[in-house]
N, C-alpha and C positions, 0 to 999 in steps of 0.2 A: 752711794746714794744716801741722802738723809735718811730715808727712815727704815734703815739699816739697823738703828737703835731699838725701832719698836719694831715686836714680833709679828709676824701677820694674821691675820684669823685663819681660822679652819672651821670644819663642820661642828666639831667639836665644842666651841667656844658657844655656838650660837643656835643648835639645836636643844638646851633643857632651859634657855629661856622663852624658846619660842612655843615647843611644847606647854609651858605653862600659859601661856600669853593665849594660844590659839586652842589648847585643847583642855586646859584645866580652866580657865577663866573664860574663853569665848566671845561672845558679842559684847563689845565695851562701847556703848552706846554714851554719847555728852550726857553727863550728869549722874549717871545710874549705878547702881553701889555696885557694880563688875568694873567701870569707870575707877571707880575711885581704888577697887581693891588691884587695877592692874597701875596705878599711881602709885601707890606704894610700895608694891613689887618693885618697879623701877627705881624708886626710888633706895630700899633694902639692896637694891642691884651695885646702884651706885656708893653706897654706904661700904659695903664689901670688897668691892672693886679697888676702892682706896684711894675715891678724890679726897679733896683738901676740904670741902664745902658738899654738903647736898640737903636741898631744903624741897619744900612743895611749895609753891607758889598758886594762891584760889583768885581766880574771877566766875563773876555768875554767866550761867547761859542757859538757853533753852533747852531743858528736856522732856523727851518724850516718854510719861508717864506708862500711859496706856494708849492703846490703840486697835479697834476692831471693823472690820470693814466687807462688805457683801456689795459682789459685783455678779450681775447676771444680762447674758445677751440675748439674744431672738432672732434667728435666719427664716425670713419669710413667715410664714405662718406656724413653724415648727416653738414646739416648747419651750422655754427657758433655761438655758443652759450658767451653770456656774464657770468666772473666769476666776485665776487668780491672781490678786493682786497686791501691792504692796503699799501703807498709806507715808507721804512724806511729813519729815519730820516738820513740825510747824505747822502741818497741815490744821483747819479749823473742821468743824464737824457739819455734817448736812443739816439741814434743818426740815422740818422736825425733828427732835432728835430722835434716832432710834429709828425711824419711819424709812422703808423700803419704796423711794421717789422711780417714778415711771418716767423716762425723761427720754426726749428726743435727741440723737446723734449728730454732732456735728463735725464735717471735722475738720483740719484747719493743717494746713504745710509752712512749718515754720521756717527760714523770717521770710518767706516770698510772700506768703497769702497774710502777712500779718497783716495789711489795710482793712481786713476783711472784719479787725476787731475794733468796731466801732462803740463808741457808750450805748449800751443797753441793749448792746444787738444780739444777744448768746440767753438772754434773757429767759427765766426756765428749762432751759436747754443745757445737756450735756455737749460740753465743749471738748472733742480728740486733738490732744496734738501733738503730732509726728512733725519731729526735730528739736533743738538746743531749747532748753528751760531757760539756763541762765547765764546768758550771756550779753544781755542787750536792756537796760534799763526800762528805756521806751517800751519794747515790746512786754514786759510785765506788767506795768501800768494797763497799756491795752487790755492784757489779760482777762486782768481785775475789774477793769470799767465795764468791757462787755457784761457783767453782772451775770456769767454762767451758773449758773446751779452747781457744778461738779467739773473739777478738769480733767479729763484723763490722759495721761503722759505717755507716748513710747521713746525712748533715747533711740537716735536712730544709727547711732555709734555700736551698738552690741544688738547682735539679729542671733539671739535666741529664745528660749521656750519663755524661762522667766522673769519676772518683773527687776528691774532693778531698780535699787535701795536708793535713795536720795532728802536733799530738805529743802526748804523753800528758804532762800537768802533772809538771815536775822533784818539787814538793814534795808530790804525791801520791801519787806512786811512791814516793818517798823514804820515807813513814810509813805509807803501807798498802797496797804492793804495786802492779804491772800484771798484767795478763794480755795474750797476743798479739792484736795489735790489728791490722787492715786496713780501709780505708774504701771503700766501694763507691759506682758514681755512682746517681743519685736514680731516672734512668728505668730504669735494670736493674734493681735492685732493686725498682721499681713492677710488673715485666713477671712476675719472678721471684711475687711477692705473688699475681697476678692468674693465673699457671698453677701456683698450689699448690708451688712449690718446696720439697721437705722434707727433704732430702739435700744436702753439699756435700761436696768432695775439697779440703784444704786445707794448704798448708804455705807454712812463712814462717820465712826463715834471716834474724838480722838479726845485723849487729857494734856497739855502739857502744864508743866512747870518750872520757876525760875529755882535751878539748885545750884551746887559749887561745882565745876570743875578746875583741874588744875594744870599746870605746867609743872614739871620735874625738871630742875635744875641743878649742874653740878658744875664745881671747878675744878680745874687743874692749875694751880697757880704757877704762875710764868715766875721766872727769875725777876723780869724787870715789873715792875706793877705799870709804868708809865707807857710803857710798850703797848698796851692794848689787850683786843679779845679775838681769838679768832672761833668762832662759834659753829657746833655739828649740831644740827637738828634733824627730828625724827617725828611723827605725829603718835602714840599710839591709842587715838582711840578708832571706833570703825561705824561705819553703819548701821542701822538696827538689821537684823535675821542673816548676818556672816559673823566669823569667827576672825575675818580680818588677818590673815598668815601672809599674806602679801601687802595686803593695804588696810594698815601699816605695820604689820608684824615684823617683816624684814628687814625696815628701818631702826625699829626699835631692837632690836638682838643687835642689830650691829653697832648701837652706839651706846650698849651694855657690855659689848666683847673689846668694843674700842677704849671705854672707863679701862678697863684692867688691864691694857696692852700699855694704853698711857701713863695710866701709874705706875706700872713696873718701870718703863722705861725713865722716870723721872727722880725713882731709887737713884741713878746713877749721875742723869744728868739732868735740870729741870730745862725746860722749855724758856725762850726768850719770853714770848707773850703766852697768856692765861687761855686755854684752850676751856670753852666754856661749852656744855653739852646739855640741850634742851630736848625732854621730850614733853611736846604740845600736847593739849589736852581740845579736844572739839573742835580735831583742824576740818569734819564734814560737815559741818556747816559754813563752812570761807572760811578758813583758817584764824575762827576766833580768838585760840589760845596764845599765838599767833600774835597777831593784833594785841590781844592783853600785855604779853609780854614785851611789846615795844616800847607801848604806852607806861607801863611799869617803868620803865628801864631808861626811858626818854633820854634823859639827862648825859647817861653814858652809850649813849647809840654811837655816839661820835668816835668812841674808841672801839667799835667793831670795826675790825681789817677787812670781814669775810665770813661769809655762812657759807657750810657746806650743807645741802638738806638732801636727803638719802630716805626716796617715796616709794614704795611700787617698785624693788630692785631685783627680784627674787625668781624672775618666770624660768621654769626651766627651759621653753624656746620663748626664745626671743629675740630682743635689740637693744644693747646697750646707750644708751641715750642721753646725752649732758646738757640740760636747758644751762646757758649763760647768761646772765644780766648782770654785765660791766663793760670794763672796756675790751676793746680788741685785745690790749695786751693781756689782758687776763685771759681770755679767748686761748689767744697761741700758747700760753702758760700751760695752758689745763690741760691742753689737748694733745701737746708735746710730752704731757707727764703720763695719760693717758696711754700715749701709744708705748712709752720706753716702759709703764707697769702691765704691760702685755694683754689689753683691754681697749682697742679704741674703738672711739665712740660717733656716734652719729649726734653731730651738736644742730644745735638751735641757736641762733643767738634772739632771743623774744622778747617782750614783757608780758610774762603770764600771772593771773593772777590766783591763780586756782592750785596754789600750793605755799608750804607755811615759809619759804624765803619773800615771798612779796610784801608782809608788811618791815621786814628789814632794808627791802631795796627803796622803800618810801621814803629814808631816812640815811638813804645816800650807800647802802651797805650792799658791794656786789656780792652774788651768790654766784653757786653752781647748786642745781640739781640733777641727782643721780636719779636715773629712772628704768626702769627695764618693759618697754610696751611689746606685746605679742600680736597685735592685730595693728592694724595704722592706726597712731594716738592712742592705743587702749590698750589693756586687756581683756580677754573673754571673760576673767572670770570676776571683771570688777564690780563691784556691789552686790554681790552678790551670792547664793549659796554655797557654791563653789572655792573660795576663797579659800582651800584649807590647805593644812602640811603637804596633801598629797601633790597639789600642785603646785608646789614651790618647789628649785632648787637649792641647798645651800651649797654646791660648790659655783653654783652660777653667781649669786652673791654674795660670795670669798671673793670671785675673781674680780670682780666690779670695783668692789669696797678696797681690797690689797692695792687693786692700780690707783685709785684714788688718796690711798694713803701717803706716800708719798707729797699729794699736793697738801695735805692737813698741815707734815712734820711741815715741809719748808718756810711754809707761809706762817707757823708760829715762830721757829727756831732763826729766820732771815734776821739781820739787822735792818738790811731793808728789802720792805716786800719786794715780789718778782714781778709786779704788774702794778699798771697804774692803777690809784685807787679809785672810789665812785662810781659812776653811772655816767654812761654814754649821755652828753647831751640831750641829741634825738631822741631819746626813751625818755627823757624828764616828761615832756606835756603827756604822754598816754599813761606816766605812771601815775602824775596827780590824776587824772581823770577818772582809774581804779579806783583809787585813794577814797576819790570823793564817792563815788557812785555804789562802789561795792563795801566798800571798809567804813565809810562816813571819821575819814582822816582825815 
């Protein structure tokens, strides 16, 4: 087999980067100096490791300075109870500032009852709602026009105690406004539903600001320079109040353990094409780092062969899972490599845009993403406190990552790739329509 040459990971490789990442640095929020101090780490990662090239790459984005926030409910005529919540990133502040708003409940089942969000109709009113924030351009707008006071969010994807962590799209804000936004967890607000809640007390102070974050980038340079890039990405930063050990902890250890596997292995013999390794910086808010780095890089998009992005791979139960965007042949390529590195996989073949191979596929470059979901589409413990060492495996994430490797060596080392290149036709019109709506590409 190709990558016979490179050794495989163990626990060992990727347990005292991740320890650092998830328990000595923690919540590495876009922008924020845990941010930038887990950039550098990575980047020292890669310097050690013994690529050819490792730099930092800065673009600006939205961070979340500070942020404080008081939610309180009322069952019937009973007291004032405290909920707990969490504010999204982008979120704007209630107004008055500082002032504890008495506001009427509304609540709203997303996208069926979206009609219901007409201009000005939320008007002083605390607007609930239960289902997808962001998936639908239109219904943002809606959102916003109804002129709610306050939104309160449950994701209806994770049905537990606490709130989970989230941001309001940089580029939807940017063209049609937010309103103050807090996310509440699934069973208070089911508890809330079921004793008539119709009243909330609400305020929410937030800061942000435009600072640097970065993309960490390294090479392995190929033998042939004209050959191309075949690219591994990884995000690591994470949501505000997790430590992020799976999302994206587990991505990044592995394409820290992969830097030193690949450079040893090119002591001996180099690689045909330049195996380039990105870790994005602010992929929780759409995968702005992401986005930077394409746009950066425009010029030479044309010689990416292939990204592999390696998100969420880590649960100890779970389901191994390989989103495709390209051709079929890439499909049966992956899937065939998949099963012979003793790892198959439940594929997808999709356009999604809610991870950092999407703005590569804008730009003609198929992916594979590796992903390990525990519940349908998700994890339990995504965005959320939870997210720590204790609930990740790494031998679950050896085994995922080793069978994947494979597809890395041959698709650098081929003369000619194993699959045709590009993007399926049929996937062009809905990926520009991403493009445009979500990325503003």
């Amino acid at each position: 087999m190709p990558a016979a040459r490179v050794a495989p990971l163990t626990p060992a490789d990727v347990l005292p980067h991740w320890r650092v990442l998830a328990e000595d640095i923690g919540e590495r929020r876009a922008g924020s100096a845990a941010e930038v101090r887990a950039a550098k780490y990575v980047l020292e990662a890669f310097r050690k490791a013994g690529c050819d090239d490792a730099r930092l790459e800065a673009f600006p984005c939205n961070s979340r300075v500070s942020a404080e926030a008081r939610l309180e409910f009322q069952v019937g005529g009973s007291s004032w109870q405290r909920a707990e919540t969490e504010v999204l990133v982008g979120s704007p502040s209630t107004k008055p500032a500082g002032a504890l708003r008495e506001l009427d409940l509304v609540w709203v089942e997303m996208p069926e009852q979206s009609g219901r969000l007409t201009p000005g109709s939320m008007k002083g009113k605390a607007l609930f709602l239960f289902g997808p924030l962001a998936t639908d351009t239109n219904n943002h707008r809606r959102i916003v026009q109804s002129g709610a006071e306050v939104v309160l969010w449950v994701d209806d994807r994770v049905a537990y105690e606490w709130p989970k962590s989230d941001a309001i799209l940089p580029v939807w804000a940017k063209r049609h406004g937010k309103l103050p936004t807090l996310a509440v967890g699934f069973l208070p607000a089911y508890r809330w539903r079921v004793q008539g809640v119709k009243r909330v007390r609400v305020m929410l102070k937030a800061e942000h600001a435009t600072k640097d974050s970065h993309n960490v980038v390294a090479d392995i340079a190929g033998s042939d320079p004209k050959a191309g890039i075949v690219a591994l990405g990884c995000h690591y930063d994470t949501q505000c109040g997790n430590p992020g050990a799976d999302d994206n902890g587990s991505g990044t250890v592995t394409l820290l353990a992969l830097a030193a596997k690949f450079a040893a292995a090119t002591k001996r013999k180099r690689f045909k094409r330049t195996l380039r390794l990105i870790a994005f910086g602010t992929e929780e808010q759409l995968s702005v780092g992401s986005r930077a780095y394409v746009l950066a890089h425009k010029r030479e998009m044309q010689d990416h062969a292939l990204m592999l992005n390696y998100d969420s791979c880590s649960s100890a139960l779970g389901h191994n899972e390989m989103l495709v965007a390209g051709s079929a042949e890439l499909e049966r390529w992956a899937v065939r490599g998949m099963d012979r590195g003793g790892a198959p996989v439940r594929v997808s073949h999709l356009v999604t845009p809610f991870a950092d191979h999407f703005p590569f596929n804008v730009f003609g470059v198929p992916s594979l993403w590796f992903y390990r979901p525990n519940i349908t589409g998700m994890r339990w413990q995504h965005h959320g406190p939870h997210d720590t060492l204790e609930t990740v495996s790494p031998e679950a994430l050896c085994r995922l990552v080793n069978a994947s490797l494979p597809l890395a060596v041959q698709a650098a080392d081929a003369s000619k790739l194993p699959f045709k290149p590009g993007m399926k036709a049929a996937d062009k019109p809905l990926i520009k329509r991403f493009a445009r709506e979500l990325f503003d590409m």
